[in-house]
LODO-318743 format. One record per residue (C-alpha): chain; residue in one letter; x, y, z; residue number from 1. Coordinates in pm, whole numbers. Layout:
REM LODO-318743
A / A / X / Y / Z / NUM
...
//
This chain:
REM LODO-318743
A / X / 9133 / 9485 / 10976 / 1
A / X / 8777 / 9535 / 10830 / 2
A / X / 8749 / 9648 / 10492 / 3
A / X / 8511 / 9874 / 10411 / 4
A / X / 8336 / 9890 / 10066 / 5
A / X / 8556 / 10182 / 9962 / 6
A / X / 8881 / 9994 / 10085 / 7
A / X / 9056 / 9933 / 10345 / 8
A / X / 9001 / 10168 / 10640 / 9
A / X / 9284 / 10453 / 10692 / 10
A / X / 9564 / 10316 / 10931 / 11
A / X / 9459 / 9950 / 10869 / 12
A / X / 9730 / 9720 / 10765 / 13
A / X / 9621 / 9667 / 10343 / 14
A / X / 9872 / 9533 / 10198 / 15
A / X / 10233 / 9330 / 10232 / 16
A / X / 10535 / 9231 / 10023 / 17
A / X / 10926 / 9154 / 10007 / 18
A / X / 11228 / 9197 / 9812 / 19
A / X / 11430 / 8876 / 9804 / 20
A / X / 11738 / 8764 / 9659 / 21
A / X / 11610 / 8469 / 9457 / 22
A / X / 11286 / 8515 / 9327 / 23
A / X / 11228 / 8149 / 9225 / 24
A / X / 11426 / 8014 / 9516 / 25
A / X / 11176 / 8229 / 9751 / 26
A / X / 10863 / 8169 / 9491 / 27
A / X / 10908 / 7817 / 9532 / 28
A / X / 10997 / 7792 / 9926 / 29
A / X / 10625 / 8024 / 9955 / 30
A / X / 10434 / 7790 / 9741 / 31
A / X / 10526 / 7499 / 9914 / 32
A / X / 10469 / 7656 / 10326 / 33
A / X / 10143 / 7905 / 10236 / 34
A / X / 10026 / 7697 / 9855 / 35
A / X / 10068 / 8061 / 9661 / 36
A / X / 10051 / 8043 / 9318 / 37
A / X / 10181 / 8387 / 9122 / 38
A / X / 10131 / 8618 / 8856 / 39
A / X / 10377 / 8892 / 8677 / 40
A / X / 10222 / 9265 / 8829 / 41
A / X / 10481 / 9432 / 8613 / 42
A / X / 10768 / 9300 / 8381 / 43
A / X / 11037 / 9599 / 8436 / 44
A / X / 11067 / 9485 / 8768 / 45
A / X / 10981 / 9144 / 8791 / 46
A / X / 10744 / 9223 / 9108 / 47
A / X / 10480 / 8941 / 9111 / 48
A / X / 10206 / 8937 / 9315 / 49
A / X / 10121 / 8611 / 9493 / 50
A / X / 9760 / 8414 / 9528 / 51
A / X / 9555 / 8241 / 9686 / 52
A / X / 9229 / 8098 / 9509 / 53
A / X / 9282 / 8327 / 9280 / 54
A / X / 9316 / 8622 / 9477 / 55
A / X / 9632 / 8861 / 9564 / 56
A / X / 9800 / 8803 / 9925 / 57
A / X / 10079 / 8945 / 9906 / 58
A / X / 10362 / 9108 / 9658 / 59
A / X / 10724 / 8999 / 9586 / 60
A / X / 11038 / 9112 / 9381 / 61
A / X / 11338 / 9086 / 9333 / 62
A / X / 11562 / 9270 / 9529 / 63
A / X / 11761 / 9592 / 9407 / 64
A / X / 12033 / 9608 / 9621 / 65
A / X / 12320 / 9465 / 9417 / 66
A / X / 12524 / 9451 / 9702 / 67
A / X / 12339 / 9218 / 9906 / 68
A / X / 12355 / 9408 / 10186 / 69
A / X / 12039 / 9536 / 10291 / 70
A / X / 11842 / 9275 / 10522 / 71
A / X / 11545 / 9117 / 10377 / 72
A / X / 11236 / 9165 / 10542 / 73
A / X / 10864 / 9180 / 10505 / 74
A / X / 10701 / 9568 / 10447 / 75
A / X / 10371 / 9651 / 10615 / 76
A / X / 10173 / 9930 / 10422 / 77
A / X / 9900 / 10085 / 10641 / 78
A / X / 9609 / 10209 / 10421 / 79
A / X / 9545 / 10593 / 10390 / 80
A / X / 9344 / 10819 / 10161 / 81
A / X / 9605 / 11101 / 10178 / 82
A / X / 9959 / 10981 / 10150 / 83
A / X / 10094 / 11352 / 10111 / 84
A / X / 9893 / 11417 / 10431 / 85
A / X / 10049 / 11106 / 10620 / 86
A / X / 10398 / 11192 / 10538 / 87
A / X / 10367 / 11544 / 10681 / 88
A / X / 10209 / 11382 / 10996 / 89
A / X / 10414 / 11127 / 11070 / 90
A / X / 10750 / 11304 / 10999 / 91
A / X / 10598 / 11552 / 11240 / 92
A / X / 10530 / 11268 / 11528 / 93
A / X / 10924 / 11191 / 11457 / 94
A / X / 10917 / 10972 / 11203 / 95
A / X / 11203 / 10957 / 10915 / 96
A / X / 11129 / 10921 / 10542 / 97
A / X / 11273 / 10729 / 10358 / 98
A / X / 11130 / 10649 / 9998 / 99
A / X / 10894 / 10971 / 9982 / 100
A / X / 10548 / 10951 / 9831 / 101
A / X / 10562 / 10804 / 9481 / 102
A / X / 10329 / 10747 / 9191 / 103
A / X / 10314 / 10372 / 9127 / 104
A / X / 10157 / 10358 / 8805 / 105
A / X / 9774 / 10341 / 8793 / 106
A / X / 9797 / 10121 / 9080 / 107
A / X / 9834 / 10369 / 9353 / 108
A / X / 10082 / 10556 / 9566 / 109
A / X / 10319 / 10444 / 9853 / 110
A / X / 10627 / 10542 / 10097 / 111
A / X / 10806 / 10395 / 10373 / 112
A / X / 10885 / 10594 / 10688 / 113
A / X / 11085 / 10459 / 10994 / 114
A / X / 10912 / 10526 / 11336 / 115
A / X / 11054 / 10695 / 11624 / 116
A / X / 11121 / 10306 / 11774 / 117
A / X / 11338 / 10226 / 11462 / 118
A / X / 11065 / 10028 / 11307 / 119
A / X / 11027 / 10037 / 10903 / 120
A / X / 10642 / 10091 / 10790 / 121
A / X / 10519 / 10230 / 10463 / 122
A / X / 10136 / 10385 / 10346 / 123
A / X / 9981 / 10274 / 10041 / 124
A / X / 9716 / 10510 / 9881 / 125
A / X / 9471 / 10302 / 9660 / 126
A / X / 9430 / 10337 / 9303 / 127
A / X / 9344 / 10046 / 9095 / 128
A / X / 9562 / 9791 / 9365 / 129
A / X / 9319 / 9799 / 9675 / 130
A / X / 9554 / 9568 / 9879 / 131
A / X / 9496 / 9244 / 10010 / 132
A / X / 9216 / 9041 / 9769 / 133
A / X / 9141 / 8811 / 10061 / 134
A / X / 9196 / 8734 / 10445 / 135
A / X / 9015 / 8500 / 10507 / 136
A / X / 9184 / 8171 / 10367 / 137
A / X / 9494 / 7981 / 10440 / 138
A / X / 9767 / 8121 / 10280 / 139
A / X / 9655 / 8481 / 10353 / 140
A / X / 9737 / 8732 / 10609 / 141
A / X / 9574 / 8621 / 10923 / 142
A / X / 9720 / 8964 / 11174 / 143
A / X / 10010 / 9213 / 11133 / 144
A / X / 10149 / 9394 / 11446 / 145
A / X / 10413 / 9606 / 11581 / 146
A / X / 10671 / 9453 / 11807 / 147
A / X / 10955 / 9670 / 11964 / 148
A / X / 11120 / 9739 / 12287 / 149
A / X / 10976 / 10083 / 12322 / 150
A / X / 10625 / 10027 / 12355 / 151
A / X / 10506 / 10316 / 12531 / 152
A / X / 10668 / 10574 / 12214 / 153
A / X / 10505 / 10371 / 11956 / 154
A / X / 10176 / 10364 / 12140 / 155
A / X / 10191 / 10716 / 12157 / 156
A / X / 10328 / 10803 / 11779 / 157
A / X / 10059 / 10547 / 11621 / 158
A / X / 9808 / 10727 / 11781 / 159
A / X / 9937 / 11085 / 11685 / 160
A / X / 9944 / 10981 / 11295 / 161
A / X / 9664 / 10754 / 11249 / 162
A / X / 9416 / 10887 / 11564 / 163
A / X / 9431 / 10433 / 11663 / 164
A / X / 9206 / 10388 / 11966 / 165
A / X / 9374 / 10092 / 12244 / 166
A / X / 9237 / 9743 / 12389 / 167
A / X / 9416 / 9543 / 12624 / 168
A / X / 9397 / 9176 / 12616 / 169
A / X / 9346 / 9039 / 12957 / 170
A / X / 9443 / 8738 / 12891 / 171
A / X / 9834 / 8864 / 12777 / 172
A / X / 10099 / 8839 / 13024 / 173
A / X / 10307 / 9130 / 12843 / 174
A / X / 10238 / 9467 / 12718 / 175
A / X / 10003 / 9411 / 12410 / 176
A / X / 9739 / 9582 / 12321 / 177
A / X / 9482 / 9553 / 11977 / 178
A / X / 9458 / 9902 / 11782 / 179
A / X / 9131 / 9984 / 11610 / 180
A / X / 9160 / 10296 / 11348 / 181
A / X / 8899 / 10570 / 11328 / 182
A / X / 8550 / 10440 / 11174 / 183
A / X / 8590 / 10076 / 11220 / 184
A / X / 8392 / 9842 / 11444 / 185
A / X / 8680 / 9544 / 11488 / 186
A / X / 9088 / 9595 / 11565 / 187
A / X / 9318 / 9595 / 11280 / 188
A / X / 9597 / 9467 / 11446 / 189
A / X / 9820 / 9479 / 11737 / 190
A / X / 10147 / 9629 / 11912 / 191
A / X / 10321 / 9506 / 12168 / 192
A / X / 10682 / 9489 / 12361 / 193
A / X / 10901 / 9288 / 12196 / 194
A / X / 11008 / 8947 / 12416 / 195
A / X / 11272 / 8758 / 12135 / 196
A / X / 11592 / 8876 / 12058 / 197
A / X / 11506 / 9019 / 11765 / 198
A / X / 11467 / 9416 / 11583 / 199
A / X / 11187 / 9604 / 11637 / 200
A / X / 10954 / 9538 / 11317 / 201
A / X / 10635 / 9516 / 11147 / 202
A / X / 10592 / 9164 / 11152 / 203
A / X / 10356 / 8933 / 10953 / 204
A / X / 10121 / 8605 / 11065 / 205
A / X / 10001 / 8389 / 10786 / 206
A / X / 9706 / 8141 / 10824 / 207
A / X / 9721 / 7751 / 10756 / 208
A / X / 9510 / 7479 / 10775 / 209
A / X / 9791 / 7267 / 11013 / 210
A / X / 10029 / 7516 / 11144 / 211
A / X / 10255 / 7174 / 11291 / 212
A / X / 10238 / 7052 / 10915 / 213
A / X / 10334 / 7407 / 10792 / 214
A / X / 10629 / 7412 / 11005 / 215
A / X / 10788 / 7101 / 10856 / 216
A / X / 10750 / 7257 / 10531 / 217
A / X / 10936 / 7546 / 10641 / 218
A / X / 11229 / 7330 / 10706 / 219
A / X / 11159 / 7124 / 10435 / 220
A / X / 11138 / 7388 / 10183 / 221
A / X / 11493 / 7566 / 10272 / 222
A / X / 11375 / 7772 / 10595 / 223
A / X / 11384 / 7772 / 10985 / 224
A / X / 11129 / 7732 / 11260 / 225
A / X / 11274 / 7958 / 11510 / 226
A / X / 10949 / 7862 / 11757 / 227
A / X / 10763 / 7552 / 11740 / 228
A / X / 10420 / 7544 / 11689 / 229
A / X / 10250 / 7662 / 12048 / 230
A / X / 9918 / 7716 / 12240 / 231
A / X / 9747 / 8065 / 12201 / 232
A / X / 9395 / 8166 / 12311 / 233
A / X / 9300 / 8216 / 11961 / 234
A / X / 9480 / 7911 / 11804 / 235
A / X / 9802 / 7769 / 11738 / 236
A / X / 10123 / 7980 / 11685 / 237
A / X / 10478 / 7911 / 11516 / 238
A / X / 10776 / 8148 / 11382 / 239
A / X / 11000 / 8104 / 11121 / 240
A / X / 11257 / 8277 / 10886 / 241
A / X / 11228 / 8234 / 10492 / 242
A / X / 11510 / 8150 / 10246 / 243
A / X / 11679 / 8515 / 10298 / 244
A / X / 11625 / 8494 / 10715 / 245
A / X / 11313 / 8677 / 10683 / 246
A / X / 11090 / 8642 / 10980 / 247
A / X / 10734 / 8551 / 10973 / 248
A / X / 10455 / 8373 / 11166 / 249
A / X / 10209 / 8077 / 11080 / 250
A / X / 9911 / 8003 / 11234 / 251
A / X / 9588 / 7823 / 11289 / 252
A / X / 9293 / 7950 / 11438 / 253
A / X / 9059 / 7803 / 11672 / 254
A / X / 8731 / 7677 / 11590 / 255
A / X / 8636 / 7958 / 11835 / 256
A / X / 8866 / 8191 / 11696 / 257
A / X / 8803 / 8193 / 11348 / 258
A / X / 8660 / 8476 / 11222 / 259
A / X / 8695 / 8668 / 11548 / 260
A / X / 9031 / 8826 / 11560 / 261
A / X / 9141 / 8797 / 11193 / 262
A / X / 9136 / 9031 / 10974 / 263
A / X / 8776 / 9089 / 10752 / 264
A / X / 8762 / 9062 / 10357 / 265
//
């Protein structure tokens, strides 16, 4: 996930964020697992972007769903120059729309499409928000990938719409491969066959400085470690779910690993 000095490259993961049902509830519970501090992005809304050092991570709100019933989740927005042009393609490759391309202020332009797998991910078109403000610090996104049970279709309709070029990783015992996107020299992420009893998603992996620490904060600070902290090649691994059952990763990197296969500020 390299980021070039224009942005972040077309079909690179750029940016992240989540509608939950208790924005100080979830404020808090994020502060105390990833340190985030927060400022107000816009009033109306009450979405906040969250920091680290000083620099945006990540976005939240609260949700609009009176009901309750929509799940809560966290959105991946792939970058792209054209959002008009994206739609078109991916509803094309199969894809369905389902917030069309909007104007969000002067910050930029988004939708959200689900794939042919069933799996939720929306474009962001930089304006004045470029996306993430950092990577490369604990509390930030570390990786974002695509986990579902048909791996071969979403291999194929990631390719179609954003032209991704494939790398296996030999040292994976499942189908996983890294995706690299047109013009850039590292991958931006990864997609694989999903393994846990979960939905297909987008899913997000934030680093920490002690991922085993980080996980008794989760349960600590109102969550659930759904997978205790393991051995990786690149590091150390855990999941969990937030306040709202929202899944997400934490993770430290290897001495060796750092900087390697993480995404690039």
């Amino acid at each position: 996930m390299a980021e070039s000095e224009h942005g972040w490259p077309a079909g690179s993961p750029c940016w992240v964020d989540i509608m939950v049902k208790n924005l100080r509830r979830s404020q808090a519970f994020y502060s105390t697992v990833l340190g985030w501090n927060y400022t107000v992005a816009n009033q109306n809304s009450g979405y906040t972007n969250a920091l680290v050092s000083g620099k945006q991570v990540a976005g939240m709100s609260p949700v609009q769903d009176e009901s309750g019933e929509l799940p809560t989740s966290w959105q991946v927005y792939l970058a792209t120059d054209d959002l008009d042009a994206l739609s078109r393609k991916a509803v094309d490759a199969g894809a369905e729309e389902l917030v069309a391309p909007l104007r969000v202020g002067p910050l930029g332009r988004m939708a959200i499409w689900t794939d042919p797998t069933g799996t939720t991910f929306g474009g962001w078109e930089t304006w004045q928000h470029s996306g993430f403000g950092t990577t490369a610090k604990n509390g930030a996104i570390a990786w974002c990938d695509l986990m579902c049970d048909d791996y071969q279709q979403a291999r194929e309709f990631y390719a179609d719409v954003f032209d991704y070029s494939y790398g296996q990783l030999p040292s994976v015992d499942r189908p996983y491969v890294l995706f690299t996107p047109p013009g850039s020299s590292r991958p931006a992420g990864g997609l694989g066959k999903q393994t846990h009893d979960m939905p297909p998603a987008w899913t997000v992996v934030f680093r920490v400085d002690d991922v085993d620490q980080a996980a008794e904060h989760v349960t600590q600070a109102g969550g659930t470690v759904i997978t205790d902290p393991f051995h990786i090649e690149m590091g150390r691994l855990g999941m969990a779910q937030g306040p709202d059952g929202e899944f997400f990763s934490i993770y430290t990197p290897s001495s060796e690993a750092a900087g390697k296969c993480e995404p690039e500020a």
